[in-house]
N, CA, C, O and CB atoms as a CASP TS submission, in Angstrom:
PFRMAT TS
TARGET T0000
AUTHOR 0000-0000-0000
METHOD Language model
MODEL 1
PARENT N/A
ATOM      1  N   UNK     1       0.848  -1.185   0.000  1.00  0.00           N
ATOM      2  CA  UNK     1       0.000   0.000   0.000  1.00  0.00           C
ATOM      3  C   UNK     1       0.890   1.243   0.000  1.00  0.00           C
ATOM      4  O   UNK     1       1.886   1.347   0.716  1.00  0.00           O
ATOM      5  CB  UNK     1      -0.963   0.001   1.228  1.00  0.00           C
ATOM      6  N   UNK     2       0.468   2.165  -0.840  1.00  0.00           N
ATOM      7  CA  UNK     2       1.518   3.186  -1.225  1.00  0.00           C
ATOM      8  C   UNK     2       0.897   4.538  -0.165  1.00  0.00           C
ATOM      9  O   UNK     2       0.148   5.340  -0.723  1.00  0.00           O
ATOM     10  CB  UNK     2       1.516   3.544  -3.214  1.00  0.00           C
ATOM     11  N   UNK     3       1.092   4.673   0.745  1.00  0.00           N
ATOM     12  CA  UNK     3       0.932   5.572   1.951  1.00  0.00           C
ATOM     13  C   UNK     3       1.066   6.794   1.649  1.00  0.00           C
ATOM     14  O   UNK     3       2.268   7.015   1.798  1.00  0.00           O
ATOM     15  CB  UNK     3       1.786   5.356   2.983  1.00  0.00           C
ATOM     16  N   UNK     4       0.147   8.493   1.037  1.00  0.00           N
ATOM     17  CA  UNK     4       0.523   9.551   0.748  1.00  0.00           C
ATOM     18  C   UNK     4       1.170  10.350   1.840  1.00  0.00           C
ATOM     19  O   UNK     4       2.257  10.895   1.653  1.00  0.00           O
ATOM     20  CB  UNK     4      -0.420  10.070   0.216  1.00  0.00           C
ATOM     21  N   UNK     5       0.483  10.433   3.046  1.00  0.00           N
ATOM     22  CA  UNK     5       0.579  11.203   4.306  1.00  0.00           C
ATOM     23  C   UNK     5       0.534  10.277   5.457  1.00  0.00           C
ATOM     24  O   UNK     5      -0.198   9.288   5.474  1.00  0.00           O
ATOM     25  CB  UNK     5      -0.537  12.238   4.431  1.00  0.00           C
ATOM     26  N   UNK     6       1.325  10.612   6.416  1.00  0.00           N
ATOM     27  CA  UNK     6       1.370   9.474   7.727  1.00  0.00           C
ATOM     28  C   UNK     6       1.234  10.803   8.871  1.00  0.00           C
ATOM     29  O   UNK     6       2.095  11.681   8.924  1.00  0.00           O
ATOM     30  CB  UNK     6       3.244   8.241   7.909  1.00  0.00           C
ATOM     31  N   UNK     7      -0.334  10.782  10.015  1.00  0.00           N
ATOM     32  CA  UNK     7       0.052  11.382  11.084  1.00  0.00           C
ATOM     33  C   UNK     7       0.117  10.827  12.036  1.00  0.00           C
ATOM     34  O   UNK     7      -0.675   9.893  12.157  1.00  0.00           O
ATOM     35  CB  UNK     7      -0.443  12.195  11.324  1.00  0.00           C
ATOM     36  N   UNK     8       0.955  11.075  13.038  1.00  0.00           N
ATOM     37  CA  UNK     8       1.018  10.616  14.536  1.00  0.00           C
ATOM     38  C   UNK     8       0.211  11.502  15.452  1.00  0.00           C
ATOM     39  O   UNK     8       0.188  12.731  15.503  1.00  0.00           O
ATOM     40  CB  UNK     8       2.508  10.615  15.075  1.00  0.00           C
ATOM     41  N   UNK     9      -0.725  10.226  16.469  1.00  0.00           N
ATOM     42  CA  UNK     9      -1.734  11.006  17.100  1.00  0.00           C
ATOM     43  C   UNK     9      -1.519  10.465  18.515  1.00  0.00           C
ATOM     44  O   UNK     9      -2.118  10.766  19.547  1.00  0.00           O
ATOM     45  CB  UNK     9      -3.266  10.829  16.473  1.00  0.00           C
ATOM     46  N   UNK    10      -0.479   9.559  18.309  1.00  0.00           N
ATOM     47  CA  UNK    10      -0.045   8.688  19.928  1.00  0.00           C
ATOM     48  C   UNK    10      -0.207  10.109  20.954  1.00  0.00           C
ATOM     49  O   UNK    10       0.069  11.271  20.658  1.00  0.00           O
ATOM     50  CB  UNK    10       2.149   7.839  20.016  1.00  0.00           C
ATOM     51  N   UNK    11      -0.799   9.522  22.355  1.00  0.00           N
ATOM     52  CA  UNK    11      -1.118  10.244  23.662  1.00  0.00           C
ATOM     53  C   UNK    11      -2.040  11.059  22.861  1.00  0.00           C
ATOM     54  O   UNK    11      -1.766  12.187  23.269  1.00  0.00           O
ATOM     55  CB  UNK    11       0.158  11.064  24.602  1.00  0.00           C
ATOM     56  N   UNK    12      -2.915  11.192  22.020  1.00  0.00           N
ATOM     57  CA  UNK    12      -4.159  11.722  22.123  1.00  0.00           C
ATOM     58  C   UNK    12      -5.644  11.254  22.137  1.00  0.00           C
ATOM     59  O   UNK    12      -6.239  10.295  21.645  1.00  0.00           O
ATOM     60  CB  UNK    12      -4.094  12.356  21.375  1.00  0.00           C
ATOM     61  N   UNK    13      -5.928  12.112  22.751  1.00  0.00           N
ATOM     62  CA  UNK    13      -7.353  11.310  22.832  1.00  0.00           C
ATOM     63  C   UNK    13      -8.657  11.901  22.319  1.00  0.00           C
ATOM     64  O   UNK    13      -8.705  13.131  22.293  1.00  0.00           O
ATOM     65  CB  UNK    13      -7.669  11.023  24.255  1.00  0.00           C
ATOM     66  N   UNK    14      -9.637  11.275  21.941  1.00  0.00           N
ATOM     67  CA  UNK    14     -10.711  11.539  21.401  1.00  0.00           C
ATOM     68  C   UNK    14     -11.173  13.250  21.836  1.00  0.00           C
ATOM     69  O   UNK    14     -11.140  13.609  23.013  1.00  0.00           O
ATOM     70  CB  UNK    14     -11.678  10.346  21.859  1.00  0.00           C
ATOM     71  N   UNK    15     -11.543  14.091  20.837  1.00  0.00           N
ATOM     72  CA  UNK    15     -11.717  14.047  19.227  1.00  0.00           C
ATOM     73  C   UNK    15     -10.545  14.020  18.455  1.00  0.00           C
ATOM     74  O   UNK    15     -10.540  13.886  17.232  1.00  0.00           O
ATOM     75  CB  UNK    15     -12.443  15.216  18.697  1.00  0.00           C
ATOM     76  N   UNK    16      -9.388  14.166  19.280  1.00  0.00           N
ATOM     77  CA  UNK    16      -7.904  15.115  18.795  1.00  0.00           C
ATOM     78  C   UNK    16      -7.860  14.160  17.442  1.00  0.00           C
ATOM     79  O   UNK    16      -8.448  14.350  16.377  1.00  0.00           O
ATOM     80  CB  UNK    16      -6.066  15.013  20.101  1.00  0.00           C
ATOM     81  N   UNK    17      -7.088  13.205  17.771  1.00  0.00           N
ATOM     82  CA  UNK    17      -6.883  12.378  16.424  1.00  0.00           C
ATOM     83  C   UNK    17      -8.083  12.246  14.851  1.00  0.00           C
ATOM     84  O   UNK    17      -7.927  11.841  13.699  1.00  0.00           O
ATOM     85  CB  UNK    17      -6.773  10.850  17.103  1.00  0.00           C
ATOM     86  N   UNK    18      -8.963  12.692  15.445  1.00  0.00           N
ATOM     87  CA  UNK    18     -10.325  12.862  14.429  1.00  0.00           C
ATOM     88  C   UNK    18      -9.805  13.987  13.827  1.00  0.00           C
ATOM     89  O   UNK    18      -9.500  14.068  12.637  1.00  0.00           O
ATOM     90  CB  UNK    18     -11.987  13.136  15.121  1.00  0.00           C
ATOM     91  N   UNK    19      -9.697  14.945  14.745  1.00  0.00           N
ATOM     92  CA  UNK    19      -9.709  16.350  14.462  1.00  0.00           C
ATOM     93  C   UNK    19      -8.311  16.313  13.228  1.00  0.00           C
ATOM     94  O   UNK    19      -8.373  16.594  12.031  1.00  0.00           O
ATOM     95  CB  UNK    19      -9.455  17.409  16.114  1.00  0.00           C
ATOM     96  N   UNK    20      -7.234  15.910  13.954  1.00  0.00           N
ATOM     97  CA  UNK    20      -6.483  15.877  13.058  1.00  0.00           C
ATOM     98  C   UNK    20      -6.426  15.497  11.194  1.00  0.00           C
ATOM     99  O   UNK    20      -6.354  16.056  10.100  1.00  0.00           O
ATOM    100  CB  UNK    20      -5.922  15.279  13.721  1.00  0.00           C
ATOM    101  N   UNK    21      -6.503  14.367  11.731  1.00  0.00           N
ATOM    102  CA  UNK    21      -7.161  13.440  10.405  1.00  0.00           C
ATOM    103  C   UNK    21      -8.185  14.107   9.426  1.00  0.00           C
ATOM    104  O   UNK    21      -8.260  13.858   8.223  1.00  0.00           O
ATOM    105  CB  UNK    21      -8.025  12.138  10.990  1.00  0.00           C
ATOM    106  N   UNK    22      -8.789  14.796   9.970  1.00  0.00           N
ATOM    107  CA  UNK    22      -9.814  15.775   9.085  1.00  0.00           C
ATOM    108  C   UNK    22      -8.976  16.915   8.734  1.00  0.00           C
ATOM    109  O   UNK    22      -9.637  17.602   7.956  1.00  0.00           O
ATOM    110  CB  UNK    22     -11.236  16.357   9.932  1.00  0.00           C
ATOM    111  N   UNK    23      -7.922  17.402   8.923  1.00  0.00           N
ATOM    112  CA  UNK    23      -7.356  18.711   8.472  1.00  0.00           C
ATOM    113  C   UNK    23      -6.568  18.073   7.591  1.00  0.00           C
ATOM    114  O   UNK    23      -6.536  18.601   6.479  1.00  0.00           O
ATOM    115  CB  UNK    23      -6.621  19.717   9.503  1.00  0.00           C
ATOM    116  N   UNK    24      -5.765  16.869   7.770  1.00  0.00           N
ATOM    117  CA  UNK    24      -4.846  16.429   6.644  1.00  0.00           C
ATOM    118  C   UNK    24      -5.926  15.913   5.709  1.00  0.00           C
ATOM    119  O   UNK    24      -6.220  17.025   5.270  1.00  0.00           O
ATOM    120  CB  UNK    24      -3.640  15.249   7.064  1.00  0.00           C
ATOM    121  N   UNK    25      -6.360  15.480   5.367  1.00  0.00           N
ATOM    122  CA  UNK    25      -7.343  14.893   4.724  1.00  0.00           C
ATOM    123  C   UNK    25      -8.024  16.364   3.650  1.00  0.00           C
ATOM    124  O   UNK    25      -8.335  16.173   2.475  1.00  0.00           O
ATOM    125  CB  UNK    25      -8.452  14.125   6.014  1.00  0.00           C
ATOM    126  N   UNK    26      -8.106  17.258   4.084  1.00  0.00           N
ATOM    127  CA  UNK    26      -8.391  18.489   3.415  1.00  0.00           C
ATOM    128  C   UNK    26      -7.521  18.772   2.509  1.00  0.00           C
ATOM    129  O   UNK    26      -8.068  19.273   1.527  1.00  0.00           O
ATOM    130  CB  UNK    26      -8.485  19.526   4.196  1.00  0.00           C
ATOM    131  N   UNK    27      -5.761  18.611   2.351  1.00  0.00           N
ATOM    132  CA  UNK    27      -4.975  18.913   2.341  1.00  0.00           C
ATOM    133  C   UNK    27      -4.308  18.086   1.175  1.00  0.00           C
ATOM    134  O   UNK    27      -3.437  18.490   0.404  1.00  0.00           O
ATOM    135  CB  UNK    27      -4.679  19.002   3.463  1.00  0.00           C
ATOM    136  N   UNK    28      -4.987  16.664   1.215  1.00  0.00           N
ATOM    137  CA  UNK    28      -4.666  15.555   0.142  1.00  0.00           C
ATOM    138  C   UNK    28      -6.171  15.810  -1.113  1.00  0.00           C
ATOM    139  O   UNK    28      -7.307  16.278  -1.042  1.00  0.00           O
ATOM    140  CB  UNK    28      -4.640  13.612   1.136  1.00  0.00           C
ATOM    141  N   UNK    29      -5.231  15.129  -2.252  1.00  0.00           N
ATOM    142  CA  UNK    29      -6.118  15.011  -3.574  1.00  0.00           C
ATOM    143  C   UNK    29      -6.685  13.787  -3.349  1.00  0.00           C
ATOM    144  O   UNK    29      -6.114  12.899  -2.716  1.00  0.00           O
ATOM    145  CB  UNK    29      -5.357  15.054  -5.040  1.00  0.00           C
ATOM    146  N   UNK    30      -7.522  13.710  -3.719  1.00  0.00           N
ATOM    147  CA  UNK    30      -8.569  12.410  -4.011  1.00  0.00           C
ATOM    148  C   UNK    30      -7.879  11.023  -4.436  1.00  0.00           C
ATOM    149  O   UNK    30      -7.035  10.748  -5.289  1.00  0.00           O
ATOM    150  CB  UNK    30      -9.624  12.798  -5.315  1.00  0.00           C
ATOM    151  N   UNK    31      -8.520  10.336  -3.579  1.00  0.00           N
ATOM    152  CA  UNK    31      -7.645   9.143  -3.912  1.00  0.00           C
ATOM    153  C   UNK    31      -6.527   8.758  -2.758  1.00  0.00           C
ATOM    154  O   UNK    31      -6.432   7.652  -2.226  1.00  0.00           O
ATOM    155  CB  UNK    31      -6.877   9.479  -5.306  1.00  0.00           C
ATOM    156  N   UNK    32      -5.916   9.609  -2.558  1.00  0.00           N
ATOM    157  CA  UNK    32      -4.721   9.648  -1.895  1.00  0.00           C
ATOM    158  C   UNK    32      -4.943   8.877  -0.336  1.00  0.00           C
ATOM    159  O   UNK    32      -5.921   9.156   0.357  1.00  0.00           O
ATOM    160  CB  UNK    32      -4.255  11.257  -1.829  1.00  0.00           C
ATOM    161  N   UNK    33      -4.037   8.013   0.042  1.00  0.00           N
ATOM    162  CA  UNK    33      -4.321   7.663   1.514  1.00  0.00           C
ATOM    163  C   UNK    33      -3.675   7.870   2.563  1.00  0.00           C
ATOM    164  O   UNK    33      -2.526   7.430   2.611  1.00  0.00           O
ATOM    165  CB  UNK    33      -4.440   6.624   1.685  1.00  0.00           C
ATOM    166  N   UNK    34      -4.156   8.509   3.569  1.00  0.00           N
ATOM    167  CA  UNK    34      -3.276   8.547   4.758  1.00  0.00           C
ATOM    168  C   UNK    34      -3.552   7.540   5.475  1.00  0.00           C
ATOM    169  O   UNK    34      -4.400   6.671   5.274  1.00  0.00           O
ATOM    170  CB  UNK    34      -3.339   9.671   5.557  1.00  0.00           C
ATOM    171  N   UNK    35      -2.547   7.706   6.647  1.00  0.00           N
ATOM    172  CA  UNK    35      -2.143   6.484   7.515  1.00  0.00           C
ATOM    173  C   UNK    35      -2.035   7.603   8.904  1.00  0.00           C
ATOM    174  O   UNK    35      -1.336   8.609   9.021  1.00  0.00           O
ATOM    175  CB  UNK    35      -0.417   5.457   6.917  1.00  0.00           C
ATOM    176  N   UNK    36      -3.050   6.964   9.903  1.00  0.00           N
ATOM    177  CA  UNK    36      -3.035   7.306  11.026  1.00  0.00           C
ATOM    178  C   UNK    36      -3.000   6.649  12.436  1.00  0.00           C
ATOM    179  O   UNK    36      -3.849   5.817  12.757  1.00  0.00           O
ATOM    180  CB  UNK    36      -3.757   7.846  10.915  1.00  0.00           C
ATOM    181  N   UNK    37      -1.901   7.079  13.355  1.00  0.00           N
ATOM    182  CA  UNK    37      -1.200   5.824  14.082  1.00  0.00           C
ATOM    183  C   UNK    37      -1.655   6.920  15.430  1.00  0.00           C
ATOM    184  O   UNK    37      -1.380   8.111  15.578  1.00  0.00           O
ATOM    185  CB  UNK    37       0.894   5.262  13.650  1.00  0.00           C
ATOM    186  N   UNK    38      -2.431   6.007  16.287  1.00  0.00           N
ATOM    187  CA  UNK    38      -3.350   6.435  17.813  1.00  0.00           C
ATOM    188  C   UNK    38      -2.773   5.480  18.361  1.00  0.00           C
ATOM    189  O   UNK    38      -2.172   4.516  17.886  1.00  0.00           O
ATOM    190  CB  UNK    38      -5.169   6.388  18.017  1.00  0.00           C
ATOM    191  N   UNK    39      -3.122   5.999  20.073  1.00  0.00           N
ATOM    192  CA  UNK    39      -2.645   4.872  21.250  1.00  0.00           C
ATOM    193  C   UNK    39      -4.270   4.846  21.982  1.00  0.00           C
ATOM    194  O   UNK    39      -4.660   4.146  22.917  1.00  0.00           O
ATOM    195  CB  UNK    39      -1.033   5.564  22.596  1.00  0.00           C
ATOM    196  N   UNK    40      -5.168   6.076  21.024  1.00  0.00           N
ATOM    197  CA  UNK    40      -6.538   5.786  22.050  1.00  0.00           C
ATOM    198  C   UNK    40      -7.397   4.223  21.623  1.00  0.00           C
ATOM    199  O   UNK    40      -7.467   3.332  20.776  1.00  0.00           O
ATOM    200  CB  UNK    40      -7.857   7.322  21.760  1.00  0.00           C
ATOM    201  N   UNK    41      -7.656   4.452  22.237  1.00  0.00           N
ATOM    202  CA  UNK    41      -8.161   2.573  21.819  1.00  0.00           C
ATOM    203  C   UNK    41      -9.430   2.605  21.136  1.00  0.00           C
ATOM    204  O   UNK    41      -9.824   1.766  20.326  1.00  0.00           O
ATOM    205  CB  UNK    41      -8.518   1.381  23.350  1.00  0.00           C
ATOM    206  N   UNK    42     -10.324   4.115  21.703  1.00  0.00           N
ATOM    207  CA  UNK    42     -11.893   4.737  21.296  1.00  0.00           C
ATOM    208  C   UNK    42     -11.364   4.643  19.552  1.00  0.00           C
ATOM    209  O   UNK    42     -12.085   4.009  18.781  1.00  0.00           O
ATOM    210  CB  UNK    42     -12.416   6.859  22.113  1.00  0.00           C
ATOM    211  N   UNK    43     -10.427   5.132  19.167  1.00  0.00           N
ATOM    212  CA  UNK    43     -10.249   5.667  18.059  1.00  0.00           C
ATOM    213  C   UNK    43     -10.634   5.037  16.806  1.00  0.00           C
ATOM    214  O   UNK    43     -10.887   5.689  15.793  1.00  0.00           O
ATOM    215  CB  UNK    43      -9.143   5.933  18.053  1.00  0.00           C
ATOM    216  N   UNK    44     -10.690   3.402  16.895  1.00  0.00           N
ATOM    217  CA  UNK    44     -11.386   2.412  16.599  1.00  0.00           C
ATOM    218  C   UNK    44     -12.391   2.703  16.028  1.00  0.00           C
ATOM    219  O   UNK    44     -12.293   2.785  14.803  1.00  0.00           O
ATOM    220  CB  UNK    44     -11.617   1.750  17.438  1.00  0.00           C
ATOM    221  N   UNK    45     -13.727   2.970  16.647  1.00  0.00           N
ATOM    222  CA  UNK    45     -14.862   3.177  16.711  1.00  0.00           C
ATOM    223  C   UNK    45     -15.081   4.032  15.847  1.00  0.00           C
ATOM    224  O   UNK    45     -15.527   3.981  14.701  1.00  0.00           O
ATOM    225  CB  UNK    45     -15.252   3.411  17.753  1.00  0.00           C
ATOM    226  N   UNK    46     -14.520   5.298  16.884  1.00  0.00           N
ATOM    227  CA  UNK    46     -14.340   7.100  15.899  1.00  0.00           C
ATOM    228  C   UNK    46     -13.823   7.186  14.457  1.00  0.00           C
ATOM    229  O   UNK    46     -14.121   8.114  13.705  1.00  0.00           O
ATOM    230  CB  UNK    46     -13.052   8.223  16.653  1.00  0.00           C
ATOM    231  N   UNK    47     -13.017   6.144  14.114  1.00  0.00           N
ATOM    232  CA  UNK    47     -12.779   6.100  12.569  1.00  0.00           C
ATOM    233  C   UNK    47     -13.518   5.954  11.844  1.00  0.00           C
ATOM    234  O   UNK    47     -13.760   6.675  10.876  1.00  0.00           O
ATOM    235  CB  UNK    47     -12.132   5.388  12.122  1.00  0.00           C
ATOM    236  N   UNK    48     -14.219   4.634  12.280  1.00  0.00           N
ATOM    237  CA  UNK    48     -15.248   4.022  11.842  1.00  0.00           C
ATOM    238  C   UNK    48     -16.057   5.044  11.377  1.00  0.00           C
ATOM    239  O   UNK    48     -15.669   5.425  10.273  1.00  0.00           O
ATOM    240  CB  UNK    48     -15.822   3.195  12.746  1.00  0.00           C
ATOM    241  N   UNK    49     -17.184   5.732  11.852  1.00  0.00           N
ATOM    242  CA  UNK    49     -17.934   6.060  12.194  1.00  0.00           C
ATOM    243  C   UNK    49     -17.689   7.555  11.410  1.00  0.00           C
ATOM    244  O   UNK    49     -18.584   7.953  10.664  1.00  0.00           O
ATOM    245  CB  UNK    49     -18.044   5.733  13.514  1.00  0.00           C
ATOM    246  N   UNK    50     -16.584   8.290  11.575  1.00  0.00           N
ATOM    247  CA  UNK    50     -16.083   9.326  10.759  1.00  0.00           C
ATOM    248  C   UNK    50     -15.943   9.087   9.165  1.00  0.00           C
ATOM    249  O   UNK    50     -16.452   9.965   8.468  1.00  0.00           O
ATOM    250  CB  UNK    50     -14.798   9.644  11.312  1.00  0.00           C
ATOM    251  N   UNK    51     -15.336   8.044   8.525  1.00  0.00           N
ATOM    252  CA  UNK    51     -15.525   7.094   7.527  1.00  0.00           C
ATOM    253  C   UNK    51     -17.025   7.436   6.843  1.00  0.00           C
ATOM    254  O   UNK    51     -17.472   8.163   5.955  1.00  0.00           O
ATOM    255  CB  UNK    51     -15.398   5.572   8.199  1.00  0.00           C
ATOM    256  N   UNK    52     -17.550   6.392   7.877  1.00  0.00           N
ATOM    257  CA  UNK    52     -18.923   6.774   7.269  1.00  0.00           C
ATOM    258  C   UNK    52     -19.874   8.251   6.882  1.00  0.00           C
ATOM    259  O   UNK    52     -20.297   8.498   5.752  1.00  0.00           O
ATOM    260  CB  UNK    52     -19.626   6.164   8.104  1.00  0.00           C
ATOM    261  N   UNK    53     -20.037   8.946   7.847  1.00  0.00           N
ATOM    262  CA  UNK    53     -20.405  10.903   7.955  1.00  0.00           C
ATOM    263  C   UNK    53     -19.753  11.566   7.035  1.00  0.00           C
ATOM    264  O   UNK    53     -20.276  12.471   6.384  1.00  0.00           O
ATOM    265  CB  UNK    53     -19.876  11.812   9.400  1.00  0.00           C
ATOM    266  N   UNK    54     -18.171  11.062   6.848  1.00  0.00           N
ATOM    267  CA  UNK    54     -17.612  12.182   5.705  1.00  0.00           C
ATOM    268  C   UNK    54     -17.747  11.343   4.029  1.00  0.00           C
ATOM    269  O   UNK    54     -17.774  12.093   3.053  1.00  0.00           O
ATOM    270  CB  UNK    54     -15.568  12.637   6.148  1.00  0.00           C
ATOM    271  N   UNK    55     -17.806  10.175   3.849  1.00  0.00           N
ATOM    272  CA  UNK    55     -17.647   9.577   2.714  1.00  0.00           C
ATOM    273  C   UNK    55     -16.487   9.263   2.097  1.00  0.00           C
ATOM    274  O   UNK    55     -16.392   8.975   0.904  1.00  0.00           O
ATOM    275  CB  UNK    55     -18.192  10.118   2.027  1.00  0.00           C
ATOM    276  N   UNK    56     -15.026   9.340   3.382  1.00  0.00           N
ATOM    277  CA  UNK    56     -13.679   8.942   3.047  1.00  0.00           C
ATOM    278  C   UNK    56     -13.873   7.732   3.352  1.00  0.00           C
ATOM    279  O   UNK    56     -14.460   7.514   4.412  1.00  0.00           O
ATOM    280  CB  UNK    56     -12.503   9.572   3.688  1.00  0.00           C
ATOM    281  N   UNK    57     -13.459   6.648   2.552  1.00  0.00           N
ATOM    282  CA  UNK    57     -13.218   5.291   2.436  1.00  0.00           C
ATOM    283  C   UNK    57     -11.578   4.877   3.764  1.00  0.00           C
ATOM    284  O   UNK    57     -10.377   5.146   3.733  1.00  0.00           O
ATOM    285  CB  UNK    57     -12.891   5.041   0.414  1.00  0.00           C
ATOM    286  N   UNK    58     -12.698   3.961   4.957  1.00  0.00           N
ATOM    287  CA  UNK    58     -11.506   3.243   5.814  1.00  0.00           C
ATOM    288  C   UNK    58     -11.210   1.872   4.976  1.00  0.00           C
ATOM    289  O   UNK    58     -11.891   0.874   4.743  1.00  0.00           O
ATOM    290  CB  UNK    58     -12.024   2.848   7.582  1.00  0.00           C
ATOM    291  N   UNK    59      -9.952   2.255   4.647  1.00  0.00           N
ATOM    292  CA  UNK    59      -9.135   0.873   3.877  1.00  0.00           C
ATOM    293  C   UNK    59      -8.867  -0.284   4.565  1.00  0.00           C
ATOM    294  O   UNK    59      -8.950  -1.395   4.039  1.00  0.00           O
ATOM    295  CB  UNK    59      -7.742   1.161   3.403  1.00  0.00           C
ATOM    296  N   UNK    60      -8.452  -0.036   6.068  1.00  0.00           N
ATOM    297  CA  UNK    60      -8.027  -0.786   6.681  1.00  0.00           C
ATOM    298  C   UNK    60      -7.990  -0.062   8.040  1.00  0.00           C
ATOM    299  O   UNK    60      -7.984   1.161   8.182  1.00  0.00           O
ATOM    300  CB  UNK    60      -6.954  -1.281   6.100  1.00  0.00           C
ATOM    301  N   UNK    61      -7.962  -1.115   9.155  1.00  0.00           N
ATOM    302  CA  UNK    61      -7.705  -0.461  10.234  1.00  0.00           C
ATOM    303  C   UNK    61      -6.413  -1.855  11.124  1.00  0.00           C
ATOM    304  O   UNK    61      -6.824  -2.921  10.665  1.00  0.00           O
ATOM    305  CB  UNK    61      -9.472  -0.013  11.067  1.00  0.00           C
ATOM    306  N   UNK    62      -5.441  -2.115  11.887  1.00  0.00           N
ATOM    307  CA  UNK    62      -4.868  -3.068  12.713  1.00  0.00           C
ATOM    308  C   UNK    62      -5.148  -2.032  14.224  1.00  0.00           C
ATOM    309  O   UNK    62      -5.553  -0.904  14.504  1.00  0.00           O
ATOM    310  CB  UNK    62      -3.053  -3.528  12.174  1.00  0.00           C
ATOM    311  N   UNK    63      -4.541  -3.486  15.034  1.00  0.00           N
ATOM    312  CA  UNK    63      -3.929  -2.986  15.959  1.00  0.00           C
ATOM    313  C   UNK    63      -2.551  -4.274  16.341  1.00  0.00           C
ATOM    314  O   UNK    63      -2.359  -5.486  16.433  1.00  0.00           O
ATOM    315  CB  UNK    63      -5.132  -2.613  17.138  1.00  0.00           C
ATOM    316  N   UNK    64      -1.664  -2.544  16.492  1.00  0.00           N
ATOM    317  CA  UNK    64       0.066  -3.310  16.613  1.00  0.00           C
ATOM    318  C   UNK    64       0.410  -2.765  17.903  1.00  0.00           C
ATOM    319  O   UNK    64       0.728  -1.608  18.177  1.00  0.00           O
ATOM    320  CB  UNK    64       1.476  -2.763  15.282  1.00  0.00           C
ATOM    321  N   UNK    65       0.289  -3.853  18.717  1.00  0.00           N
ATOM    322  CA  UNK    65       0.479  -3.608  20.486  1.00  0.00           C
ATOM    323  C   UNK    65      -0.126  -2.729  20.731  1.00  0.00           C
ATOM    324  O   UNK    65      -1.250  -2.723  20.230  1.00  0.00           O
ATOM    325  CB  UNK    65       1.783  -3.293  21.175  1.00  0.00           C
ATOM    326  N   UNK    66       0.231  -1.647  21.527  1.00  0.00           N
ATOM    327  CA  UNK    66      -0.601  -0.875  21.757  1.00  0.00           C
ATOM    328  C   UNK    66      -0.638   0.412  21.104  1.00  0.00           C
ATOM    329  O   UNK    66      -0.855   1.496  21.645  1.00  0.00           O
ATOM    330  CB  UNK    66      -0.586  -0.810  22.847  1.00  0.00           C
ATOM    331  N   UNK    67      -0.393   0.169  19.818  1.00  0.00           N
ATOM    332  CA  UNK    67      -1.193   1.470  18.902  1.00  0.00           C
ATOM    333  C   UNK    67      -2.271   0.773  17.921  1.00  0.00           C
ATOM    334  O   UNK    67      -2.488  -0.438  17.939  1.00  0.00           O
ATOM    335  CB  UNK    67       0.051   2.468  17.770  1.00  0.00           C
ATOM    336  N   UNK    68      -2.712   1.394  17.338  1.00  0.00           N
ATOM    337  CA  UNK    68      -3.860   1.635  16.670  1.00  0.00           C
ATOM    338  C   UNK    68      -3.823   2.157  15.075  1.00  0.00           C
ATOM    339  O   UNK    68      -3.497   3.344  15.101  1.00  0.00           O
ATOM    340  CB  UNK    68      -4.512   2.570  17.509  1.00  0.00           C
ATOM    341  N   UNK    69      -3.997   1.791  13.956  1.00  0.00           N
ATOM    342  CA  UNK    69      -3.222   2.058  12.885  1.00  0.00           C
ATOM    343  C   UNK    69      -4.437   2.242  12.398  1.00  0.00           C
ATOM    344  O   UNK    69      -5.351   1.481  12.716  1.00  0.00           O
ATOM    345  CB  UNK    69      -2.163   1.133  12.268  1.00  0.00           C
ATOM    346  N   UNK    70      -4.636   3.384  11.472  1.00  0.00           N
ATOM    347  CA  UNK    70      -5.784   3.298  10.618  1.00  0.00           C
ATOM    348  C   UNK    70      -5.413   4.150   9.478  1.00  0.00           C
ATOM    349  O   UNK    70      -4.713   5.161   9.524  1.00  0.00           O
ATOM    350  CB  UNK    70      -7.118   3.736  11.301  1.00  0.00           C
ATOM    351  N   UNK    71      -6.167   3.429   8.082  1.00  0.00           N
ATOM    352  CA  UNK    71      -5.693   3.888   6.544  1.00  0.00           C
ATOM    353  C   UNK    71      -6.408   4.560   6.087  1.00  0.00           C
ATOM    354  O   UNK    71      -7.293   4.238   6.880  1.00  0.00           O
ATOM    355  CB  UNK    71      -5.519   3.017   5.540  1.00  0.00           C
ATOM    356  N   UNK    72      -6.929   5.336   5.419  1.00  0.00           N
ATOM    357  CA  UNK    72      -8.275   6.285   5.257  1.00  0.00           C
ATOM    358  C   UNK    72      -7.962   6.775   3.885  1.00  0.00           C
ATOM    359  O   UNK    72      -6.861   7.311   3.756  1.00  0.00           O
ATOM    360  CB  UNK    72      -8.496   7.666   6.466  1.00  0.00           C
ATOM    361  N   UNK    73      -8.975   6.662   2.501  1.00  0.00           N
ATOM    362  CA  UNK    73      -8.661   6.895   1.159  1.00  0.00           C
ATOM    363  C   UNK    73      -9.743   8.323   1.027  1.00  0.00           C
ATOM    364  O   UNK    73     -10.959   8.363   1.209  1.00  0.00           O
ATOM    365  CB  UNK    73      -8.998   5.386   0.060  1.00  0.00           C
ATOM    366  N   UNK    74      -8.920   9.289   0.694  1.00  0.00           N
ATOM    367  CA  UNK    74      -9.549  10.434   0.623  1.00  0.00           C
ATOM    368  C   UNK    74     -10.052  10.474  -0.643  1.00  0.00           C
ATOM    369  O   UNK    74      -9.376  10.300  -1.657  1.00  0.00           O
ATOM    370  CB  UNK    74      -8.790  11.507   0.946  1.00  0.00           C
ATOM    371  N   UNK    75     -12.124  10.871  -0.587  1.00  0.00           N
ATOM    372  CA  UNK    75     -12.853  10.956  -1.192  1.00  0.00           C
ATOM    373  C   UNK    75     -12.806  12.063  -2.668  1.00  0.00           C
ATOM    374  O   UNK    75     -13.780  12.134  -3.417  1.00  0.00           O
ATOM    375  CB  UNK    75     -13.610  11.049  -0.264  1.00  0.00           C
TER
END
């Protein structure tokens, strides 16, 4: 997977990492995917769920120990 933008959101917690993810995401052309790496565990959910409300495609989501990795294809 060819990764456009990577943010780090480790030690934040809900909305922050949303919040974030929505400003880079403004910032990329269509198509393009970022990669967003959390330690909140909620963030899971909140991707999810953000995914759906904005119409950016979640590609994928893991979890690698205790972070939280999520891929997001901007609409």
């Amino acid at each position: 997977m060819n990764i456009d933008k990577e943010i780090d959101t480790r030690g934040l917690n809900c909305p922050l990492p949303i919040l974030k993810a929505k400003k880079a995401l403004t910032e990329m052309q269509s198509g393009q995917l970022l990669k967003v790496v959390s330690t909140d565990a909620g963030s899971v959910r909140d991707f999810q769920a953000f995914a759906k409300q904005t119409g950016n495609a979640l590609v994928e989501q893991q979890t690698v120990g205790q972070e939280f990795v999520h891929v997001l294809r901007r609409r």
